[in-house]
N, C-alpha and C positions, 0 to 999 in steps of 0.2 A: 695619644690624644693630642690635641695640637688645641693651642689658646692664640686666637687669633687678636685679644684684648689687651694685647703687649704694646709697650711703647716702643720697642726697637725691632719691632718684628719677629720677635725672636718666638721660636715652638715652645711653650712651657710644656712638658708631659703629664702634666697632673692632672691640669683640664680637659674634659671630653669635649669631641668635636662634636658640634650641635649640629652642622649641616651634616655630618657623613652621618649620626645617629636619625638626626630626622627621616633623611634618605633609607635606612635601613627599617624605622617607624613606619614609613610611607609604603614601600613594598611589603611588608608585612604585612599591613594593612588592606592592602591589593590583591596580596595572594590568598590573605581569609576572607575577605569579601569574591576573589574568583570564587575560594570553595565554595562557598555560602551561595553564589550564584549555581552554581554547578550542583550541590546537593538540592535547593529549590528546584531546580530543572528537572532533577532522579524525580524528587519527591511528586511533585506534578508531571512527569511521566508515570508513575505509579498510581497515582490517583488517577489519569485519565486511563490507562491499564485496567485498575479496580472498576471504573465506570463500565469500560465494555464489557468485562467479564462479568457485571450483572446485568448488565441489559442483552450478554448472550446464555446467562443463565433466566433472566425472566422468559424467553423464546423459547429455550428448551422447555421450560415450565410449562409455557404453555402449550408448546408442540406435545406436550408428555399428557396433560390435561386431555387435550381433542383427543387422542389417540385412546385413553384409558375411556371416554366418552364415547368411540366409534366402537371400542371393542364390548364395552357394554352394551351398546345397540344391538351388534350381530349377536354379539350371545342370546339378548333379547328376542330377536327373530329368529335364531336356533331354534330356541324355546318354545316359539308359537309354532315353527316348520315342523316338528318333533311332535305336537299337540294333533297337527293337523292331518300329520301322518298317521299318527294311530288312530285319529277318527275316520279315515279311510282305510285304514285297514280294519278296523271293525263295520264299517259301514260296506265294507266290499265283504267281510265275510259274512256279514248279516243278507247278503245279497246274491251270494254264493249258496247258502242255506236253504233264502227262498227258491232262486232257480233251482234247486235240487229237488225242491218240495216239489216244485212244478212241474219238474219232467216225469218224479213218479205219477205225479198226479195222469200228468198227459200218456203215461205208458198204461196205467192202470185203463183210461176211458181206452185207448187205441185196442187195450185187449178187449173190453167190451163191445166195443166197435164190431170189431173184429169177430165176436162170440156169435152176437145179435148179424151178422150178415154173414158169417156161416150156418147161422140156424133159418134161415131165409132161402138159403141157398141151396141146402139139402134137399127138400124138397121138391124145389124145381129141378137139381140134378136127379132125383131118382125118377119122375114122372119123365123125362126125354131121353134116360135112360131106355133103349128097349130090350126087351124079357124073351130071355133064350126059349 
């Protein structure tokens, strides 16, 4: 340490030097205030980091939202397509039933038809019929 407070100039060693301590006060001082700068900076990168990552998780939210909302829709309209089906298919077999009624019906009159103009017809076949 050197004492600059001498009357002949002379180094005493017992007193610390105040400029080479301040100088080393002052860079200390400098390098915790870098840090201090530099950890503020992580810190506030990390914070605006946390910021995106919720405002890219509220997006997913909501992309997740619509989509749980579209898929309930279709299910929805499954639902009615599925309703709609088996009421044509009952409505078709209720219609298959009748056309079937119909054709006996229609085969039943054609045999009548049929009876009533062969018995019309006999007749007239055996009178131009001629007799051996």
């Amino acid at each position: 340490m050197i004492d600059h407070d001498t009357h002949d100039g002379a180094v005493s060693p017992t007193k610390p030097d105040d400029t080479h301590s301040s100088k080393l006060e002052a860079r200390q001082l400098w390098e915790a205030e870098e840090r201090i700068a530099e950890l503020e900076g992580r810190l506030a990168e990390g914070v605006e980091r946390q910021r995106v990552l919720e405002v890219e998780l509220a997006a997913l939210r909501s992309d997740l939202l619509v989509k749980v909302a579209y898929s309930a829709a279709l299910e929805q309209a499954a639902t009615e397509r599925q309703g709609h089906i088996h009421w044509l298919q009952s409505h078709f077999d209720a219609e298959k039933q009748y056309a079937g009624a119909l054709a006996a019906e229609l085969a039943a009159e054609r045999g009548r038809i049929s009876y009533r103009v062969i018995q019309r017809l006999i007749p007239l076949v055996r009178v131009r019929r001629p007799h051996p």
